[in-house]
N, C-alpha and C positions, 0 to 999 in steps of 0.2 A: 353763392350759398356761403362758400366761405367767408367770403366778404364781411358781410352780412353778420356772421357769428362773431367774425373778429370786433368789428364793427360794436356790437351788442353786452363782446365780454371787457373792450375797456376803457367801455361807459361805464361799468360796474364798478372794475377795477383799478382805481389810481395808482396803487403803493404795492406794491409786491414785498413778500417778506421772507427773512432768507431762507425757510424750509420751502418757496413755495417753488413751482415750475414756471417755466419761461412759455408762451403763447407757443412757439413755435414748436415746441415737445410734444403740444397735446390736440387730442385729435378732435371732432366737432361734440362729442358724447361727453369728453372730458372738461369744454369748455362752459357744454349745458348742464353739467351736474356742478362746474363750482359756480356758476349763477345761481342756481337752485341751493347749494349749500350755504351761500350768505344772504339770502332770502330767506333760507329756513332759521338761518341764526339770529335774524332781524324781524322775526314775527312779521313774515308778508302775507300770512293768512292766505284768504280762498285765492287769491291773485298769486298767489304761490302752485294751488291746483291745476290753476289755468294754463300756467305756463310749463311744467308737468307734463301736460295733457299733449301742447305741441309741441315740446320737446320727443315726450316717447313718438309723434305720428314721423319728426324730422329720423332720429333715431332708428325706426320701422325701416323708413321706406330709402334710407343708405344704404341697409344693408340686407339683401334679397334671400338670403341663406338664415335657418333657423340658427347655425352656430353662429354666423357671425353675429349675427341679431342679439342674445345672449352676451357675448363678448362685451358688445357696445354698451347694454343696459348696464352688465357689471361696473366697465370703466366709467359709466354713469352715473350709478350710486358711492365707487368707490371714491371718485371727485368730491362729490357730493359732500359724501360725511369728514371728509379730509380738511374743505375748508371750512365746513361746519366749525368743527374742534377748532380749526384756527380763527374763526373768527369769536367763539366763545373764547378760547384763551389768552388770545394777544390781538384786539382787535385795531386793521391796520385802516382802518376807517371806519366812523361812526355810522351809526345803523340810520339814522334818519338822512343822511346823503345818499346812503346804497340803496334806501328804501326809496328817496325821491327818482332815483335814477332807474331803478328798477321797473317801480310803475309807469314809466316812459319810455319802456323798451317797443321797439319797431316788433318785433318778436307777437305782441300781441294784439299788430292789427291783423296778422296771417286771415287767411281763410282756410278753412277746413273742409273739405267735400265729400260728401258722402261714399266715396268712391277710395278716399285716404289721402285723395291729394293733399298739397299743401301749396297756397299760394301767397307769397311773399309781397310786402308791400310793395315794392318794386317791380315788381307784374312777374316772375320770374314765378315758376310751377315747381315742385318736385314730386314726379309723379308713382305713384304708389304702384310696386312690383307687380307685374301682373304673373298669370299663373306659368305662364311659358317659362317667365323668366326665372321664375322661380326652380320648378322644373331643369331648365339647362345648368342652371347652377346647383343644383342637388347630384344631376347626374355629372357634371365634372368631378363635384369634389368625393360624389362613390370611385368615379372612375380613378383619379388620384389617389385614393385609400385601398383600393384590391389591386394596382400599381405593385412589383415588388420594388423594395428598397435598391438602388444599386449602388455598391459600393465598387470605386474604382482603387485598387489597392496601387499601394502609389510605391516603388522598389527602394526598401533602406537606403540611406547614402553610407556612402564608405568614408 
């Protein structure tokens, strides 16, 4: 999966510019919102929807918890509009190569399942949280949170 994204974001991206982040800083949400942000900078229109679409389904089904879920979208749209701005303001590649390479992302032969899956050109599934899972991880992270805090106090040095 990773792969895949890495793979996807640098097709897009040639030239890095120096406000921007290094591949390895940033996590799969981050690298589907600055796709999505110099598409949206480069007028990719409904192919822009599309990809969107199986973005939030990859986004969903990472992360099984409603907060984390949240989290992700945030660092999603916050990428997003991050290199929006930088591709309207210093752009470090012209729109008609990000646009050609865009429309030839692997990204949009996915399949989509009625069910949330996602199946990746390369035969590879991600498959959509079921409700267990959901479930056990709701109740760790209550269980985590009515947890008290311990604090192990540690003796002045002399």
């Amino acid at each position: 999966m990773r792969k895949i994204i890495f793979i996807l974001f640098f097709c897009i991206l040639f030239c890095e510019t120096a406000n921007s982040q290094t591949l390895k800083g940033m996590n799969d949400a981050q690298q589907l919102g600055s796709m999505a942000g110099l598409a949206l900078a480069c007028n990719a229109g409904s192919r822009l929807d599309d990809f969107q679409l199986i973005a939030s389904y990859i986004i969903g089904n990472q992360n099984p918890t409603k907060e984390k879920r949240e989290k992700a979208f945030k660092a999603f749209a916050a990428e997003k509009l991050r290199t929006y701005n930088l591709q309207k303001d210093s752009p470090a590649e012209d729109c008609p190569t990000i646009l050609k390479h865009f429309y030839n992302l692997d990204i949009f032969n996915c399949t989509i399942y009625s069910n949330g899956d996602v199946k990746f050109p390369d035969g590879k599934i991600l498959r959509a949280p079921t409700k267990e899972q959901i479930n056990k991880e709701t109740a760790i992270e209550k269980k985590k949170k009515s947890e008290p805090k311990r604090n192990y106090l540690i003796p002045a040095r002399k």
